[in-house]
C-alpha positions in Angstrom: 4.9 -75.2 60.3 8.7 -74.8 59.6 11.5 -74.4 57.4 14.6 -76.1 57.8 17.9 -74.5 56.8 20.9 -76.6 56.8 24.4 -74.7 56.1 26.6 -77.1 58.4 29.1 -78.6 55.9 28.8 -82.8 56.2 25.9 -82.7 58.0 23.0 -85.4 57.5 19.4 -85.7 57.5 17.6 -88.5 58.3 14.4 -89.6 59.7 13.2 -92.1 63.0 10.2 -92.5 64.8 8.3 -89.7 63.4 11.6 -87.1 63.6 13.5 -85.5 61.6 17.1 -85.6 62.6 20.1 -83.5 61.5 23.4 -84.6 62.7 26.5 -82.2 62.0 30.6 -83.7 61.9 30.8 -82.7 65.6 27.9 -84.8 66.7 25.8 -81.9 67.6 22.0 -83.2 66.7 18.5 -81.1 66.2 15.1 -83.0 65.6 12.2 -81.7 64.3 8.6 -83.7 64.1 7.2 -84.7 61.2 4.2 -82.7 61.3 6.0 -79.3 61.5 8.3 -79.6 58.7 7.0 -77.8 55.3 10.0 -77.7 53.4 14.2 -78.3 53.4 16.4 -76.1 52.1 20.7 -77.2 52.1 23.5 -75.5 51.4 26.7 -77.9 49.5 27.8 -80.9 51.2 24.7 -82.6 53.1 23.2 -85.7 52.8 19.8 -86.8 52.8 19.1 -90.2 53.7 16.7 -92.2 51.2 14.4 -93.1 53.7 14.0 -89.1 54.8 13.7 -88.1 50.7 10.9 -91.4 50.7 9.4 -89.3 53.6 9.5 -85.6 52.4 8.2 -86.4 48.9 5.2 -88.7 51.2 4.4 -85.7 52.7 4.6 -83.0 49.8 8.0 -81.5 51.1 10.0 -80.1 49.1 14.1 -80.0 49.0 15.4 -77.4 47.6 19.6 -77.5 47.2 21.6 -74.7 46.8 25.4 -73.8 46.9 27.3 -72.7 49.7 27.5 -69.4 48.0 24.1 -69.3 47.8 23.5 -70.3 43.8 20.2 -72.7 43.3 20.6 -76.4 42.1 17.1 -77.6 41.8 14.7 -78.3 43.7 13.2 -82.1 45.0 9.5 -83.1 45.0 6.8 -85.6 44.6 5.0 -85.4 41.1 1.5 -83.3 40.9 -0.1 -83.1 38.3 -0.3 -79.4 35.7 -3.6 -77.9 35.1 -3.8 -78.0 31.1 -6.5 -75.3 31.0 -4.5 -73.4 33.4 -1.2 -73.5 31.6 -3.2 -72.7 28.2 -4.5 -69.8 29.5 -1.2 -68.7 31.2 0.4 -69.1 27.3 -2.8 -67.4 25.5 -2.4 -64.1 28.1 1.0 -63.7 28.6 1.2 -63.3 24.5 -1.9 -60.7 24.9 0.1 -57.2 24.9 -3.0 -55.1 26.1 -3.2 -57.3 28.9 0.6 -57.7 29.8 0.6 -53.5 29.9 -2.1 -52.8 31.9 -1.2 -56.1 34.6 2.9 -55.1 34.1 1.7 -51.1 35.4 0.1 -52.5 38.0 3.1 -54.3 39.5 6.0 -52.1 38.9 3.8 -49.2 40.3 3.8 -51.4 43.7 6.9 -52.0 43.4 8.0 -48.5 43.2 5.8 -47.6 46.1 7.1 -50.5 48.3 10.7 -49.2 47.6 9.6 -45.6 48.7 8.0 -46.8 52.1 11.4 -48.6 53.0 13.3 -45.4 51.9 11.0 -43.4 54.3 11.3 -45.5 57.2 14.7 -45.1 57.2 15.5 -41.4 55.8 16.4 -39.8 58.8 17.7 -36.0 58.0 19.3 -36.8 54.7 18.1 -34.9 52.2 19.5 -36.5 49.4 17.1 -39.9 50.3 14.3 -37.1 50.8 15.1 -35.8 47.4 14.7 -38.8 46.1 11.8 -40.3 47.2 10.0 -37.0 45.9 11.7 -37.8 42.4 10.6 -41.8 42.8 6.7 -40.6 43.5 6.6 -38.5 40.6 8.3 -40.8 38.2 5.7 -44.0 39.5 2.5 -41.1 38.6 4.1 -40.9 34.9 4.1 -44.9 34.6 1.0 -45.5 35.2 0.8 -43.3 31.6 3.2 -45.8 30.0 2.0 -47.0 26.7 4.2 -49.8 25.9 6.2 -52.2 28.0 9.4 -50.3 26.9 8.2 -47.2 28.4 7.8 -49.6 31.4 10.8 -51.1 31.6 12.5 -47.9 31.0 11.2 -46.3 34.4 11.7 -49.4 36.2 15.1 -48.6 35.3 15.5 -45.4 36.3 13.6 -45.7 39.8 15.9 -48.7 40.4 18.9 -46.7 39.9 17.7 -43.7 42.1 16.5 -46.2 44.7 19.9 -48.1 45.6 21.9 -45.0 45.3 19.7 -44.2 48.1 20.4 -46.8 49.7 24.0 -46.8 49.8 23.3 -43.7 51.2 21.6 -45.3 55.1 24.4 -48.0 55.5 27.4 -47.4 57.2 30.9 -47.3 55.3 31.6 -50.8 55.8 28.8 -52.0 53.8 28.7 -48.8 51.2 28.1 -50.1 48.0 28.4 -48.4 44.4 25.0 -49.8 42.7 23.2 -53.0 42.4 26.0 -55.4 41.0 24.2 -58.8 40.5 26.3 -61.7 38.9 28.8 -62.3 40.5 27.8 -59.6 43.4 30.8 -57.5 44.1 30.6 -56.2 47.5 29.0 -57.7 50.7 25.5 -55.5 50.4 24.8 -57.0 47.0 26.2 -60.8 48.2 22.8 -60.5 51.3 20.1 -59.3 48.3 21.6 -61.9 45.8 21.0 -64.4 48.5 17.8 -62.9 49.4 16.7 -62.5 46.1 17.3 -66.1 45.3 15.5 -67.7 48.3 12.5 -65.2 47.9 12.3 -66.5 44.5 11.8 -70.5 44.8 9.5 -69.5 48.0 7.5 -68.1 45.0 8.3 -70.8 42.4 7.1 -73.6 44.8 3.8 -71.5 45.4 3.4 -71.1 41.8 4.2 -74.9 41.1 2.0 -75.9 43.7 -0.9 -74.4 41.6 -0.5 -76.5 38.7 0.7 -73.2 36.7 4.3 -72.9 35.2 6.9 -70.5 36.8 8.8 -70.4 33.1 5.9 -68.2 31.1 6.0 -64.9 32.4 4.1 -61.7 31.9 6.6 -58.9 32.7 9.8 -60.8 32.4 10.9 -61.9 28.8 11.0 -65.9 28.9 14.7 -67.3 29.4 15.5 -70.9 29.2 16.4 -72.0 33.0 14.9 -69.0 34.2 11.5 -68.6 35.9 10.0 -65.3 34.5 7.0 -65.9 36.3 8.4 -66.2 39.8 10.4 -62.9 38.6 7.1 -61.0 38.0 5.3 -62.4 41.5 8.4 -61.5 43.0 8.7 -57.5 42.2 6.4 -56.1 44.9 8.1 -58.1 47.5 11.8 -57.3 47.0 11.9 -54.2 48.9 9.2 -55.4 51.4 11.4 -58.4 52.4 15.1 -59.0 51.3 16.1 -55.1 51.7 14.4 -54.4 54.8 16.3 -57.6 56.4 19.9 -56.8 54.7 19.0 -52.9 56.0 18.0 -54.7 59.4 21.4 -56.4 59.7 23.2 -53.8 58.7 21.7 -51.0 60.3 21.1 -53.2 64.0 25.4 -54.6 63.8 24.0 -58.1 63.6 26.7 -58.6 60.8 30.4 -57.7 60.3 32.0 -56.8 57.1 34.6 -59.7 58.7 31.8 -61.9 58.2 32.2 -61.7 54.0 35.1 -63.2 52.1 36.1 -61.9 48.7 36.8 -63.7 45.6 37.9 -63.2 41.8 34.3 -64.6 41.6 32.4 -62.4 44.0 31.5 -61.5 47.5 29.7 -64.6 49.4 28.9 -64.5 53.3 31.1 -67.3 55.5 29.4 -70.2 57.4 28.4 -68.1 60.5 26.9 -64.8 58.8 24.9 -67.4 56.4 23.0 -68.5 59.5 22.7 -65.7 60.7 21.7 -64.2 57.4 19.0 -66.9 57.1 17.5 -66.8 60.4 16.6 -63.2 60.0 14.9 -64.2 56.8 13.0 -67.0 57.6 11.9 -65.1 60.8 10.9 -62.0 58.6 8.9 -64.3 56.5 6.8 -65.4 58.8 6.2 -62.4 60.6 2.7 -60.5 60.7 2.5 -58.3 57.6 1.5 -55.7 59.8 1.8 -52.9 57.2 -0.2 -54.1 54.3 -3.1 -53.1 53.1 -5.8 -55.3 53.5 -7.4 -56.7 57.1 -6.8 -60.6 57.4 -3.7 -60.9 59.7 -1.3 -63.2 57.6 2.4 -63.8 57.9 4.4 -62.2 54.8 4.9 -66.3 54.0 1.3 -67.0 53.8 0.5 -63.3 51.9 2.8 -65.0 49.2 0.3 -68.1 49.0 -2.5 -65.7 48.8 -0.8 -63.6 46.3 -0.3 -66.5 43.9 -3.8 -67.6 44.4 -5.1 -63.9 43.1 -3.1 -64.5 40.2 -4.9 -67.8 39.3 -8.1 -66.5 39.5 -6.5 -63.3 37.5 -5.9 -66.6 34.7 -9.2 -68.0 34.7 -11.2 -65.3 34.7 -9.0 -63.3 32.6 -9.8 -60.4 34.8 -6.8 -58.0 36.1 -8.8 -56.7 38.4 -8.7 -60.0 40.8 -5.0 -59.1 41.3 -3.9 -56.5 43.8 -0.3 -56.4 44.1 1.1 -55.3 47.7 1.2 -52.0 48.7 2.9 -51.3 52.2 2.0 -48.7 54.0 
């Protein structure tokens, strides 16, 4: 099963005998069958024929439309039903502040850890990454002590902080960055994780949608109209796993220029080319083996994100934290 990015500006999608076929202005064509596609994702001017949307929402795949800078419309797909008991559960516990604490520990203590396996990976001889992935251990054994979601969100904070200026430290000076800057992102290291960040996101909503549970009543995240906290809180213990390790991977490997960026009063967004090339190092790092986590069923990180959501229904009905691991790397 596949993913189908398309960035080509005027292109269109259509469907015919059992194919999917996208056409760009120059004539170039690609077809895909049918039975491979899982979901759509387009960036600005494409069109969709209305036979090919009659045939995605058929066949339970979604569209999801985003700008060419990389912003999120919406997304397209077929009607499913909600799980009432599901939803009022998800309501009931996300108001339950013993249960939010001990489930909100849980996470950002993987998330911490994730960040400090990338950081090691890629630490080399410089001792002020060392430095602080010593600090970053010791400040993730003092919140799992936390005793209230401020004390939470208040080392979240700080490790973030410590954790990108240690990154700034393993790219070169062409991607240096001062600090995660988010909207609008001002440099072309923070333009990849916005992007990253964004797709990794409505993987997750999708997932969570799929499950007959809402996306928009979160546990960790404080509920925003428009915004889905829950996908945010799903979403922690893979930033660092994913989106970082491929903008680190570009950067680090010269897959990308800093030529390949072009700068705005509004930000810093990748061009046409970099934007493919951006996404096919995603989508093939999501569906790579998650060889470094810590459980035994071989699963791409993709299908790890199913499972993950599925832990965290079972977490809801049985109103039992314990059914939820989050993801450690090792």
């Amino acid at each position: 099963m596949s993913t189908l990015y398309i960035c080509e500006q005027g292109s269109n999608l259509s469907i015919d005998s059992g194919k999917f076929i996208v056409k760009d202005l120059q004539g170039c064509v690609r077809t895909i069958p049918q039975e491979t596609l899982e979901s759509v994702i387009v960036f600005g001017n494409i069109s969709i024929t209305t036979p090919c949307v009659q045939e995605c929402l058929k066949r339970g795949i979604p569209i999801s439309y985003f700008s060419t800078k990389g912003s999120y419309f919406g997304r397209l797909e077929s009607t499913s039903r909600k799980s009432p008991f599901r939803l009022k559960k998800q309501v009931m516990l996300s108001e339950d502040s013993s249960f939010c604490l001990e489930w909100n520990k849980k996470i950002i203590s993987a998330k911490v850890h994730n960040q400090r396996v990338v950081l090691q990976r890629y630490k080399g001889n410089k001792e002020k990454v060392i430095q602080t992935i010593g600090n970053m251990k010791r400040l993730e054994s003092s919140l799992l002590k936390s005793e209230s979601d401020a004390e939470i969100r208040g080392f979240e904070g700080l490790t973030a902080r410590l954790y990108f200026e240690a990154l700034s430290e393993l790219v070169t000076e062409d991607f240096s960055f001062k600090g995660r800057s988010k909207r609008p992102p001002r440099d072309p290291f923070n333009s990849m994780l916005s992007l990253g960040y964004t797709l990794l996101m409505y993987e997750i909503v999708g997932e969570i949608e799929n499950k007959k549970m809402s996306p928009y009543i979160g546990f960790l995240h404080r509920d925003g109209e428009n915004h889905p906290t829950l996908a945010s809180d799903l979403m922690e213990e893979w930033r660092s796993v994913i989106v970082d390790s491929v903008v680190l991977s570009l950067i680090r490997g010269n897959e990308i220029k800093k030529e390949g960026f072009y700068f705005s009063e509004n930000g810093v967004f990748l061009d046409k080319d970099t934007l493919q090339i951006f996404l096919l190092k995603f989508e093939n790092k999501i569906r790579t083996l998650n060889k470094y986590l810590e459980f035994d069923n071989q699963m791409s990180f993709r299908q790890t994100i199913g499972h993950q959501v599925r832990s965290f229904v079972r977490m809801i009905e049985q109103e039992e934290i314990g059914c939820y691991q989050p993801i450690r790397i090792r």
